[in-house]
N, C-alpha and C positions, 0 to 999 in steps of 0.2 A: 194725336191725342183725341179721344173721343170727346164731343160736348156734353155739358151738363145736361140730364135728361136721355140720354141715348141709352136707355137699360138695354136694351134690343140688341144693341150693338157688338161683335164680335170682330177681332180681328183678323186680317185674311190669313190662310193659312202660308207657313214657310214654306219656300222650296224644297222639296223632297229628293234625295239623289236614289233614284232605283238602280241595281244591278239585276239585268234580268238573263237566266242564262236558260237556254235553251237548245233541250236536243237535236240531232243534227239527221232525226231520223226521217226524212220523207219531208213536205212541205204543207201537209195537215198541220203539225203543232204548231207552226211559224203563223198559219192560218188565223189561230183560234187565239195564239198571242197578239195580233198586230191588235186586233182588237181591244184587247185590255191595256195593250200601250197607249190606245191613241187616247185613250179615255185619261190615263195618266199625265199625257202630254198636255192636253186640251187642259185638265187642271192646273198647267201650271209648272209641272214639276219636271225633271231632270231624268230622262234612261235610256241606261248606258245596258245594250245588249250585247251581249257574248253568247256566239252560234257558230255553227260553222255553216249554216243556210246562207244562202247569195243575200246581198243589202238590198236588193232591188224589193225582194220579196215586203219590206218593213217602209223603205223610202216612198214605194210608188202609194202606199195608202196612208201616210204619217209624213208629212214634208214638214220639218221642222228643227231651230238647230240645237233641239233641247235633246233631240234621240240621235244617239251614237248606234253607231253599227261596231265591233270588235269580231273579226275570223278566230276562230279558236276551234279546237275538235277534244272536248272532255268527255263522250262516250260516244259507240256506236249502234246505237241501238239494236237492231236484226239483223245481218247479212243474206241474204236473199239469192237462191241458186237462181232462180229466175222470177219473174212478175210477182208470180203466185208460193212459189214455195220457199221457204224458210231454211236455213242450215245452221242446225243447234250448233251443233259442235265449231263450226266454223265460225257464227257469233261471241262463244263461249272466250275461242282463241284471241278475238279480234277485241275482246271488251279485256282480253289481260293486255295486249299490249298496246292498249289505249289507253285503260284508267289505273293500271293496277302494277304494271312495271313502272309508270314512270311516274303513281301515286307519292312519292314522297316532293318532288320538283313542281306537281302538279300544286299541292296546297301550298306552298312557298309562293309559287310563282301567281295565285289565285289572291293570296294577303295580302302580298302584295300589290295589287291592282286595285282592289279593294279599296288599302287603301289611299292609293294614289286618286280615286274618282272620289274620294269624302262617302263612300256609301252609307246611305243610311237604314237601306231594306235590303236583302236578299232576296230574292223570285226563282224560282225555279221549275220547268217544265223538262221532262222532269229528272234534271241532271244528278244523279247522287252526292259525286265528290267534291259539288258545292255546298253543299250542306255542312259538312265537315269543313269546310273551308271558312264559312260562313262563320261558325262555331270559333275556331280558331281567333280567327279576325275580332270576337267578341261583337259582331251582332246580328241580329234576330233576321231569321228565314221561313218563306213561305214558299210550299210547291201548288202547284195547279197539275190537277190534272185528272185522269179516271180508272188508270193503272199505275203501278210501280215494276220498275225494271228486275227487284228481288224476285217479284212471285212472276213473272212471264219467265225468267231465266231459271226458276226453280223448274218448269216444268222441261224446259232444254237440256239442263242436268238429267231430269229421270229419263230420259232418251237417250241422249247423251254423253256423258261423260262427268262421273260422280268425281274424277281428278279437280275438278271445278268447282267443287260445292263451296269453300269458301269465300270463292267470287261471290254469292248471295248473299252468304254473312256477313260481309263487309258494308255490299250495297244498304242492306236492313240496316246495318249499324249507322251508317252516312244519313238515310233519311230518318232515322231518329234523333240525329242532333236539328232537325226541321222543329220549326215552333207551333206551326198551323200549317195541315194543306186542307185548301177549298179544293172541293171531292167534286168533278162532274157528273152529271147525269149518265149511266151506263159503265158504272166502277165494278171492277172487280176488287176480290178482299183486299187490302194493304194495311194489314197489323203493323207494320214497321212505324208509323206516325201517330202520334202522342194526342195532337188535336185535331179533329176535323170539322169542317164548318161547311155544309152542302152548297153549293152555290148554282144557279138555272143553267143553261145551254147556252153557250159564247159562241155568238149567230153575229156577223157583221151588218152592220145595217146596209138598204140598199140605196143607193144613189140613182139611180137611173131606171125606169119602168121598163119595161118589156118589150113594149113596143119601137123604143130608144134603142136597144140594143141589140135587136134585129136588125133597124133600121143601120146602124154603123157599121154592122157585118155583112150587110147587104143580102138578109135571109127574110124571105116571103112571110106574111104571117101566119099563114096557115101551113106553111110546112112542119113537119114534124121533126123535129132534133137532138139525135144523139150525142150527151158530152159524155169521151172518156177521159177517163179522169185519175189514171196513172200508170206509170210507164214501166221502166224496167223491160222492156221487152227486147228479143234477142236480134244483135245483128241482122239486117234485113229483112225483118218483119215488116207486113205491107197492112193495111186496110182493105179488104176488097170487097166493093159494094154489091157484091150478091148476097152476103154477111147480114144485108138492111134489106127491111122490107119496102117495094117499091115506091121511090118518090123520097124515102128519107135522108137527111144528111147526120153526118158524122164529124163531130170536131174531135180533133186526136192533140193528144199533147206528145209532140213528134221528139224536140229536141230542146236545149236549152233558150236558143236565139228564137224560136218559136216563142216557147214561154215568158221570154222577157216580153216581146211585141205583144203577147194577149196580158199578161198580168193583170194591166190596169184594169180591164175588163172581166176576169177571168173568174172572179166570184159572181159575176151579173150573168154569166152562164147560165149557173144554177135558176136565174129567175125567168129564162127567154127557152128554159131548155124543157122538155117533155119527158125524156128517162136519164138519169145518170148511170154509169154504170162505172163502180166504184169498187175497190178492195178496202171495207170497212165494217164495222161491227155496230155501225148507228140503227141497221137494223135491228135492234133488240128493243131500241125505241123507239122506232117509225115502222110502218109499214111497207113493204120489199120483198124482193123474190131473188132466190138464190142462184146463181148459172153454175151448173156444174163446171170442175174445168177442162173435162176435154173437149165439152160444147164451146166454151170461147176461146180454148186454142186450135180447135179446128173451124172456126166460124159459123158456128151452128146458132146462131143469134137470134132467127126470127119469131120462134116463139116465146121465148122471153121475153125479147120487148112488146111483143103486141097481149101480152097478158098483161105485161106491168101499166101497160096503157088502162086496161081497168082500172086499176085499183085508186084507191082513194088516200089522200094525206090524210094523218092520224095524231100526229103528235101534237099533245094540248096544253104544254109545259111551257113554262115563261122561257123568254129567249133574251133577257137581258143578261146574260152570263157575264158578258165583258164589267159593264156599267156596275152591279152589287159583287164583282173580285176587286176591280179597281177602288170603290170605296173603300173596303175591308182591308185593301194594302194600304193606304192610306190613312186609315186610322190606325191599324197595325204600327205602321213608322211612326206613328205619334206618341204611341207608345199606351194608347187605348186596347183595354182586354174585350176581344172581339169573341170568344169560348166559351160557352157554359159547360161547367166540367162535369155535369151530371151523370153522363152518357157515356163519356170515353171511355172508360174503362171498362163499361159490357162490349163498349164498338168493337175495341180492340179483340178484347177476347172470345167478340164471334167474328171477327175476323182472322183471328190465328186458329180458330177453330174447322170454320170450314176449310182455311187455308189447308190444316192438318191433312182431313179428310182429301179433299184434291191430288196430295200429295200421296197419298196412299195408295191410289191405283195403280193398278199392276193388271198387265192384258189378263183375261180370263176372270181377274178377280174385280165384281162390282162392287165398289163403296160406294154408295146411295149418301148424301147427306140429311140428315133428321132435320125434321121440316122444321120442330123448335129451334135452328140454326140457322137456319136461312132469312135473308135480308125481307120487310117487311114493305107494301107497298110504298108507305110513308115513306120510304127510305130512298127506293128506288124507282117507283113507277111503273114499276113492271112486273113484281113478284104478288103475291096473297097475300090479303092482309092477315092479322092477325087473327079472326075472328073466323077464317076459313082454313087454319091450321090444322092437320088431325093428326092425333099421334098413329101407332108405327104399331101397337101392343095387342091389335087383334090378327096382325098378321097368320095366315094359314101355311098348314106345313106344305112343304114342295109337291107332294104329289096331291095332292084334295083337287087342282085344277084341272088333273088331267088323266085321261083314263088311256095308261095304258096297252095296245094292243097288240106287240110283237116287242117281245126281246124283254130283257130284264136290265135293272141297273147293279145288279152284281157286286153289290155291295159298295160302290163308288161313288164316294162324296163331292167329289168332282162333277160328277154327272148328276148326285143330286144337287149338288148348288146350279150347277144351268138347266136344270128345268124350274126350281126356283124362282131365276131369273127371267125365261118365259112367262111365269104366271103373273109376276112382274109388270110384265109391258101390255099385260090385257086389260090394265087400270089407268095405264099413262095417262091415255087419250082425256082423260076424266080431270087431269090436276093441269095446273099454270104448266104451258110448254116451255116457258124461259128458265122452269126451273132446272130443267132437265136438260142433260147434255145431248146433243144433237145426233149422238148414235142412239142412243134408247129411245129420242123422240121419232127416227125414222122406221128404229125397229117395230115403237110399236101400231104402226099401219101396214106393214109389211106383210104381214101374215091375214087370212080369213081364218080367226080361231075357232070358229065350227067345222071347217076342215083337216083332213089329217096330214101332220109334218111327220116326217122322215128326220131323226137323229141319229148321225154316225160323230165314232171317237177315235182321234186315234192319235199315239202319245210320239212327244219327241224321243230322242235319243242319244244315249252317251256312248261315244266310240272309246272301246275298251284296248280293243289292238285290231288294225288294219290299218284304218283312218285312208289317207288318200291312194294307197293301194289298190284301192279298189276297183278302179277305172284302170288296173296293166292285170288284173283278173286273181287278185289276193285272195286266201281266205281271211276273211275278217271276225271280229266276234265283237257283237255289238248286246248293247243292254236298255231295253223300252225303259222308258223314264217314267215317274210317277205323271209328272206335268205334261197335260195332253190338251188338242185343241179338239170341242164341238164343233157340228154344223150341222143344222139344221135347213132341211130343206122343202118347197111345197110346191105342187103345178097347180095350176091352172087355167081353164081355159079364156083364152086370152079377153075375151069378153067379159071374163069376171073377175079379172084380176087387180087388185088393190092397185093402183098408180098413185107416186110421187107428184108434185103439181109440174112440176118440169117435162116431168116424164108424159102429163094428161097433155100438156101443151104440144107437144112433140107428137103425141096421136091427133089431135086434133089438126093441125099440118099437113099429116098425110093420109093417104085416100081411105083407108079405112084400119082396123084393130088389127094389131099384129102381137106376134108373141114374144115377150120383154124377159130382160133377165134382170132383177133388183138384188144389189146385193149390199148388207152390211155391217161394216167390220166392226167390232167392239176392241178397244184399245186404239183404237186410232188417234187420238190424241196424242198420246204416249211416244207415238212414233213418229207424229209432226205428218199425218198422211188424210187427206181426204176421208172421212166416216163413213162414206157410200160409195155406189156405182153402180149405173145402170145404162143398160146398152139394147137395142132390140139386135133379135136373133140374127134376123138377117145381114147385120152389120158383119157378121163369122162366115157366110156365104157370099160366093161369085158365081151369080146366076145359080149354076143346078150343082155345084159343088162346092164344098166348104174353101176358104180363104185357105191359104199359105202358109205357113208357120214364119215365115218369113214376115210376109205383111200384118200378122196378128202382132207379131212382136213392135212393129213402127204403128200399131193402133195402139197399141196397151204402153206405147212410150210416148205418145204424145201431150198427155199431162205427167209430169214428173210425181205428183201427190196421190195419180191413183194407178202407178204401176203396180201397184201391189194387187190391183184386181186380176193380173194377168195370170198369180197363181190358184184365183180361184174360176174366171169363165174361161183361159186356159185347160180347163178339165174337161171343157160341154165343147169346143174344138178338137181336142185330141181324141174322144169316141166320136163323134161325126168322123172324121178323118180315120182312123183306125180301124172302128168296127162298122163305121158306116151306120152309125144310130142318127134319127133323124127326130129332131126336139118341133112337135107340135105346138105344143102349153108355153105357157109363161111359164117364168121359176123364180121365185124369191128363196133367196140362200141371206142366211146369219148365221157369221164367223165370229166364234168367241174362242180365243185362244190364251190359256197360261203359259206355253212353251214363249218363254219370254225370243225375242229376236236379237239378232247381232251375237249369240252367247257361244255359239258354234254346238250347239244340240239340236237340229237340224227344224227349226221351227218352220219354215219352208215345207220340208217334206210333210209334215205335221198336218197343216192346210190341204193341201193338195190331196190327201189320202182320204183325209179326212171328208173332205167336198167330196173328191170324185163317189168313196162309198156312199154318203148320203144318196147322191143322185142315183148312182146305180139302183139304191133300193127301192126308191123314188119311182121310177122308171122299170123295175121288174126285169134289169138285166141281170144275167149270170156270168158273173168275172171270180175267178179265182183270184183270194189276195196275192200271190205271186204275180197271174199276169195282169192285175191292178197297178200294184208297185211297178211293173215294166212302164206303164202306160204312165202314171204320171212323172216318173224320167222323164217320160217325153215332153211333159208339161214345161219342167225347169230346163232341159236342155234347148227343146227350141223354140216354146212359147218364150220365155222369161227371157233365155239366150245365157244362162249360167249350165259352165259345163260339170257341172258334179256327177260323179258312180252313182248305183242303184243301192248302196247298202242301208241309204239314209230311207229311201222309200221303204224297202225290204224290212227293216224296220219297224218301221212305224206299222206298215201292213200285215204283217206275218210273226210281228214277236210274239212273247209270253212275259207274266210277269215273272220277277227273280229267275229267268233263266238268261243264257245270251245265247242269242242267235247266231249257229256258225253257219257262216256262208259263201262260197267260192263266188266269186263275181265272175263268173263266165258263161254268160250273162250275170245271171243270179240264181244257182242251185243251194238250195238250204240242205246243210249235211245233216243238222242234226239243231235240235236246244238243248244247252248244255245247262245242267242247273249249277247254278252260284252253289259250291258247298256251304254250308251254316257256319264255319269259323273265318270266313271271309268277308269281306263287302268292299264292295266298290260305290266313291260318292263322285261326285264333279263338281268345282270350282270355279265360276269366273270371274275372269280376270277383270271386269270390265273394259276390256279393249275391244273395241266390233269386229264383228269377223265377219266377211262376205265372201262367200265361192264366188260371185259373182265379178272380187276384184281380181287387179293384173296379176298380184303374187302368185294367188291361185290357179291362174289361167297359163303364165307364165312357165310354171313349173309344167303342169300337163303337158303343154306343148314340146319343151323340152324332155320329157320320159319318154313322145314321143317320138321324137327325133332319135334318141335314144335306142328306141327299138329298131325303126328304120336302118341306121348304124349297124347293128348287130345282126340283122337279118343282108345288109348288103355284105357286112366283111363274111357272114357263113357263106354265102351264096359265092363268094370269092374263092373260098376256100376251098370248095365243093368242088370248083373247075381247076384248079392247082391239083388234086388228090386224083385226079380223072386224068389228068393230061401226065403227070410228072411221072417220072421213070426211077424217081430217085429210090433208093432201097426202104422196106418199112419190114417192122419188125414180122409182122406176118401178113398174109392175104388175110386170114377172119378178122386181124386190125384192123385194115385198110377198108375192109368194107364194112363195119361196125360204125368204122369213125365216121364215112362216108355216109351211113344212115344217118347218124347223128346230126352231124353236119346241116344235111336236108332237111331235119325236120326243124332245126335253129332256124333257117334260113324262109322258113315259114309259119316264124313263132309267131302266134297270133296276141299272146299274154306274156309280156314281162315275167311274170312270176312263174312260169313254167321253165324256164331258164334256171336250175341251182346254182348256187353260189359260187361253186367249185371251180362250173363252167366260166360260168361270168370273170372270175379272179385267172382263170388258167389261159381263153382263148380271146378274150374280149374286150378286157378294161383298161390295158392300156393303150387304146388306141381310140377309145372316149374321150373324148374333148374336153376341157371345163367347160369353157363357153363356144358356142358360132351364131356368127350374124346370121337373120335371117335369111339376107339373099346369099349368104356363103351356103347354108344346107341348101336352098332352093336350085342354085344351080347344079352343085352336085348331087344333090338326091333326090330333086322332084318332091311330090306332095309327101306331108309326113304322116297320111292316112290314119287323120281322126277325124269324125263329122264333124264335132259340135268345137271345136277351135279353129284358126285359122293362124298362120304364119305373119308376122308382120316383118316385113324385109328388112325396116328400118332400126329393127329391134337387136337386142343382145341378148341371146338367153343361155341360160347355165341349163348343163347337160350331163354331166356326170354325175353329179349329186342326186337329181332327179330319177337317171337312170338305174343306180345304186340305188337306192331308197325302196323300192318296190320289189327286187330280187332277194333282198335280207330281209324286210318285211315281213314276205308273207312265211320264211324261212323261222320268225320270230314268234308268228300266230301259230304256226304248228308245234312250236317249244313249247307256247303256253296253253293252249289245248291239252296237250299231252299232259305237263303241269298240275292243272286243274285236278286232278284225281289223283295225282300222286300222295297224297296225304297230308295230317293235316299237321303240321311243324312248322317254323322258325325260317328252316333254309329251304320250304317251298314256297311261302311266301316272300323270302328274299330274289329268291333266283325269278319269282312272276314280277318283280318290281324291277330284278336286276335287266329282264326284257322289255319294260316301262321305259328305262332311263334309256336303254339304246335307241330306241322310237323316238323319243322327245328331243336326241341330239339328230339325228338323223333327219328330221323336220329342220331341224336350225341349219343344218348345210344346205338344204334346197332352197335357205333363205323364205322359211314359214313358220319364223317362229318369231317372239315379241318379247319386249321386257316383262311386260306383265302376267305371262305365262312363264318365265322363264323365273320368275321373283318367285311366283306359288310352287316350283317345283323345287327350289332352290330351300324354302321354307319345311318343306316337306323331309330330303336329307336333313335338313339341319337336327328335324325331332327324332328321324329315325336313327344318327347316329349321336345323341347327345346324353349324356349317362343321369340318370334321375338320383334323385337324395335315396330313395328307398330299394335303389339296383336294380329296378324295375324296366323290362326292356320296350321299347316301344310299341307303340301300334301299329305303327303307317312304316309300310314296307317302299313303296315306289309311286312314280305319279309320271302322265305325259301327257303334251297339247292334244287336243281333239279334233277329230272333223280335217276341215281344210287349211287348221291353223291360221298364221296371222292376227292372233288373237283367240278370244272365244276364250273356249274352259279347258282344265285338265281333268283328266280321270286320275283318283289316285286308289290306290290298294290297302288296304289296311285288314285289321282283324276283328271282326265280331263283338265287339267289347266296348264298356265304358270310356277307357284311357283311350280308344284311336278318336270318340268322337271328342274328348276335351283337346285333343290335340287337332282336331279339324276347327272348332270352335276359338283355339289359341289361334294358331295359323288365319284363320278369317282377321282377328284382331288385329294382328301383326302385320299384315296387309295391310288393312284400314290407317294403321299408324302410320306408316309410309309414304303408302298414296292418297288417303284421304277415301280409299271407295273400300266399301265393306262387301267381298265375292258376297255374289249368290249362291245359294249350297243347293243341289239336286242330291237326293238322300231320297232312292224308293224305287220302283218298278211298279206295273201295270202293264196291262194287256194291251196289246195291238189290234190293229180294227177288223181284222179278219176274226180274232177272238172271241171280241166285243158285240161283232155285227151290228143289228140297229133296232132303234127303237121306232115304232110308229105307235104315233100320239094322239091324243084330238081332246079339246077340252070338255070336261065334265057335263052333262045336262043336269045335274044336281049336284048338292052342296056337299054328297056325302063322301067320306074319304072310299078312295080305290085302295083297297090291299094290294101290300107288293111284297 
């Protein structure tokens, strides 16, 4: 009892019981938690941690027997293909069957623990389906943190796999049963929480000086010291000290039993240590230099660290983070309103705002967010204040910037929104660079805009009939798609060439200026891939001749995030190599593509045609789009190492709009464009399932059509010496020797589809195999003479279906050729769909077809034979997988009309209800890059608009 006179006097506070639960992603957030526990602890109070992080991490800084340790795994955060690169779709999977299959057991078995411990707060870093648990339990939770697992997994879905999307919905919904989250320094949007209350950088204090903890590692004080500072790294990965520059050392965090013996120590790193080198985003508030990653997966280390040796610490923000969360949870559980609610409700809805926008991108297409939307210094440290905001409303039209001087834009809104977007990046440099997303801040240094860029186009495409045919010598008939990829490209000499700070550092190094190639990609995000890439030239030559196709391919795979540049400097090797062009200049190339990727509309090819044109024009070479489209095949078959035909090149290169392109792949001769009649159209669908030529299915199947042929070439050649030798009776000598030509020229079929049907069914197919092991053909038939596959011994592949598939095929494309002109009726577009449906099944027996192609086709019959209330007969005649199958889109057939597109627009619906993912629709045509040719640009000396 207090004494009389004691007005002052308050009594101590209760024991508080925390439940503190925490992600189990990496050992960052366990980091930035110990902190806020110990400050709890030290008060007095009671927490009870639930992680699946090791105890070691919380005991070795917190000795105390008020903090409990609990193993437990309620989400997974990111799954990680390696160090560096992320795997949406694999995380996607890994977070159902962590929080969301076994979601109902999970809050049972969370309430109860709850409360069995008396809790009286809930903490959360930043575990969702405690929140809802929390809720349940009836009381009150707080999250800490700077992101929310809805909007990073929002962006994995648009990559990804939209079967997922209400895995976000859920998470949103969880962290909205949250009462308050204290927001960190360096947050991205998180609409899903109701309160937010900003709290400083949760920095552990230090124990021990500098010189102390040298002194215990037994490191000089003047040496210089590398901490790295996170693992993941691949079986037998080494450190090798040519990596450092002379004299420095290196602490590695090797293994688990490592890291427990450094622990105690292992935050005092940071104060004894000269560079960190980290996989973290705190750059946005400190000052830092970015390593590309195939420089630190190949050890290209030393001019990044001796540049980050310049630099100076910057950050000037308080770092009590732990000490003002820890109060606020503690007044929290007292049950003190710690929120001024004045705010939250614009917080929120500029934060579901920008979130919006974020969400909205789509490769090729810029959404910019309006700077009235964006987070305000105050807020974050980092953006413009208020008072340096401008709006958006004198923007100038797309061409005023630019004058001009070869080629036209032909009426294409595509093309004018990316020169738009160019005019775009010539102000960047002028506003906040944090505001902007790291492809547009690279692009816009990329360019000297008083000199001339070189623009080529060139569109994806939707395989109408041939599809994988194409590589046993099909005629195909293909149709250039509306959505096409830009690129943009510029020299110069290497002296005057804009450099990346990476990139300056890297000349500085070596002995003097060399010619670089900068390249980068717009959508990169989207695809979870590195934004840039840059390489010097020389890196593509061995001494006085160009590198290997081979060894390009183990260069451009060495970072898994920026294999993708292999389909675009892949182009500047294949003319070295081919035509023997020899690249002087520097080149800066920006890739901006809408041909969305994984869709089976040959987005790939798209790039590649598209690059290689620009450069040619660039460069003042003369290629024919046919032997362009040859040349970058080469790109994907041996740069990239994906074995696709040339139809998808051919294509992109040599189409027309609203015609398709027939063309016998042998190699690649175009017969002819055949125009779409007016009472027909063709759209495309995807499925959202990814489709990669580059996978087994794909590969698999070739190999076997190959074998296939092999097969058929040794039993004619069999036959040929039976016919030659045998005395047996035949109906005439002009038989025997007719047959006998025949015969021989089988026996040195060069193309599958030269073989008819007749033959195949009469002399050949029953002695096709379904399946043989690889080393079964290899012993008997020796190589199955294709370049760009290889046999795997160990393997099974199916062989009749593949072999079949390509002989009726191309038997199907001549039906429907002929087709096309037959007029314009009911049962000519039945019988062009009726050769759709044979295609789309004929894919499903070589095992390249998927449910989700097989749904939208399945959709399609359904409207085509379903009787309407008004007797009114359908639209949509027919539909089938595209491309390499395994996913991707279908092409379907329909009529000219109102009713096929409400019945395209139903069927999208209908899909969406099912799966949850609403196709993409392709609806349009455009010109190929041969068509299109190119644009050379250069910006304006005056303000006044250029006629076009």
């Amino acid at each position: 009892m207090a004494a009389a006179g004691d007005a002052d006097y308050s009594p101590p506070p209760r024991r508080v019981v925390f439940a503190f639960y925490l992600t189990g992603h990496g050992f960052g957030h366990a980091t930035r938690a110990t902190e806020v526990v110990r400050h709890l602890v030290t008060a007095g109070h009671e927490v009870h941690v639930a992680t699946a992080v090791p105890e070691f991490v919380f005991t070795a800084e917190v000795r105390s027997p008020r903090l409990r340790v609990r193993r437990v795994l309620l989400d997974c955060g990111a799954v990680q293909a390696d160090a560096l690169t992320v795997d949406p779709l694999a995380t996607l999977e890994k977070y159902r069957e962590t929080a969301v299959v076994p979601r109902e057991s999970i809050l049972r078995a969370e309430v109860e623990w709850l409360s069995s411990i008396k809790a009286d707060l809930v903490v959360s870093d930043v575990v969702p389906v405690v929140c809802k648990a929390a809720a349940d339990a009836g009381i009150r939770s707080v999250c800490i943190g700077n992101f929310s697992w809805d909007v990073i997994y929002a962006e994995y879905i648009t990559g990804a796999g939209y079967h997922h999307q209400s895995i976000v919905w859920q998470i949103a919904e969880d962290y909205s049963c949250c009462d308050i989250l204290l927001r960190l320094p360096g947050y991205c949007p998180m609409p899903a929480f109701r309160d937010v209350i900003d709290v400083p950088l949760v920095v552990r204090g230090l124990r021990k000086s500098r010189s102390e903890v040298r002194k215990e590692l037994g490191i000089e004080e003047n040496a210089k010291v590398l901490v790295f500072n996170f693992g993941g790294q691949p079986a037998g990965w080494e450190l090798k000290q040519e990596w450092l520059p002379d004299g420095w050392i290196c602490l590695v965090k090797l293994d688990m039993e490592r890291q427990v013996r450094l622990w105690p120590i292992s935050y005092h790193l940071y104060l004894f240590a000269d560079i960190i080198l980290m996989k973290s985003h705190f750059c946005r508030i400190c000052l830092s230099i970015e390593m590309i990653g195939r420089d630190f997966l190949t050890g290209h280390w030393k001019p990044y660290l001796l540049r980050a040796l310049t630099l100076q610490p910057c950050y000037n923000g308080q770092i009590n983070g732990g000490e003002v969360a820890a109060q606020i949870l503690q007044d929290t559980a007292a049950g003190k309103k710690c929120t001024l609610n004045k705010f939250n409700g614009a917080r929120r809805l500029q934060d579901a705002i920008v979130l919006g926008y974020q969400l909205q991108r789509a490769p090729g297409r810029d959404v910019g967010i309006p700077d009235w939307y964006s987070p305000s210094k105050t807020e974050t440290g980092v953006g413009p204040t208020s008072e340096n905001i401008e709006t958006k409303g004198n923007a100038q039209s797309c061409f005023e910037d630019f004058e001009i001087r070869h080629g036209n834009l032909q009426g294409l809104t595509d093309t004018m929104a990316f020169l738009k977007t160019l005019s775009g990046l010539t102000g960047i440099e002028l506003k906040s660079p944090e505001k902007q997303p790291r492809e547009r801040t690279a692009a816009s240094v990329l360019f000297d805009w008083e000199e001339e860029i070189y623009i080529a186009r060139a569109p994806g495409r939707l395989d109408v009939m041939g599809g994988i045919a194409d590589y046993s010598g099909s005629l195909v008939l293909q149709m250039p798609l509306r959505e096409a990829c830009h690129v943009a490209v510029q020299r110069n000499h290497p002296s005057k060439q804009k450099l990346w700070k990476h990139a300056q550092a890297r000349q500085h190094e070596s002995a003097g200026v060399v010619p670089v190639v900068q390249i980068v990609s717009f959508g990169s995000e989207l695809s979870h891939r590195a934004p840039t890439f840059d390489m010097d030239l020389s890196d593509l030559m061995d001494g006085e001749k160009p590198i290997s196709y081979e060894k390009a391919r183990e260069f451009f795979c060495r970072d898994p995030s920026q294999k993708w540049a292999a389909y675009v400097a892949g182009t500047i090797l294949v003319l070295m190599t081919e035509l023997g062009v020899q690249f002087t200049d520097s080149m800066s190339i920006l890739v901006s593509s809408a041909v969305p990727e994984g869709k089976g509309v040959s987005s790939s090819a798209a790039v590649e045609v598209a690059t290689m044109s620009a450069i040619v024009a660039a460069y003042g070479l003369n290629i024919t789009p046919r032997d362009l489209a040859l040349l970058c095949q080469k790109v994907e078959n041996h740069v990239v190492g994906a074995p696709c035909g040339v139809m998808d090149q051919m294509t992109s290169a040599c189409g027309e709009a609203n015609k398709l392109l027939a063309m016998v792949c042998q190699p690649a001769e175009v017969k002819e464009l055949v125009s779409i009649p007016t009472h027909m159209r063709f759209w495309g669908l995807d499925s959202g399932i990814r489709h990669s030529i580059g996978g087994g299915d794909y590969g698999s199947v070739r190999v076997g059509t190959y074998m296939g042929r092999k097969m058929i070439k040794c039993a004619a050649s069999d036959l040929v010496s039976k016919f030659l030798t045998s005395e047996a009776p035949v109906q005439s000598d002009c038989y025997k020797e007719d047959c006998t030509d025949l015969l021989k020229s089988e026996a040195a079929l060069e193309y599958l589809c030269n073989l008819p049907p007749h033959r195949y069914e009469a002399v050949y197919a029953k002695d096709i195999p379904e399946v043989i092991t690889g080393d079964a053909f290899l012993e008997k038939y020796g190589d199955h003479s294709d370049t760009v596959t290889i046999i795997d011994p160990n393997r099974c592949y199916s062989v009749k279906a593949p072999t079949r598939h390509p002989i009726y095929e191309n038997f199907r494309v001549e039906a429907f050729k002929t087709l096309l002109v037959a007029g314009d009726t009911d049962e000519q577009l039945s019988a062009l769909g009726e050769l759709m449906y044979q295609c789309h099944y004929s894919y499903s027996a070589c095992g390249l077809g998927s449910d989700g192609t097989d749904r939208l086709v399945n959709l399609v019959q359904e409207m085509q034979h379903r009787k309407t209330s008004d007797d009114g007969s359908s639209g949509l005649f027919g539909a089938k997988i595209t491309g390499g199958g395994s996913g991707g889109s279908v092409c379907v057939i329909g009529r000219n009309c109102a009713r096929s597109s409400e019945e395209i627009v139903e069927i999208q619906q209908r899909y969406k209800a099912a799966t949850g993912y609403l196709p993409i629709l392709f609806d349009g045509s455009s010109p190929g890059a041969g068509k299109f040719g190119y644009l050379k640009i250069r910006r304006c000396s005056s303000s006044s608009p250029i006629p076009i």
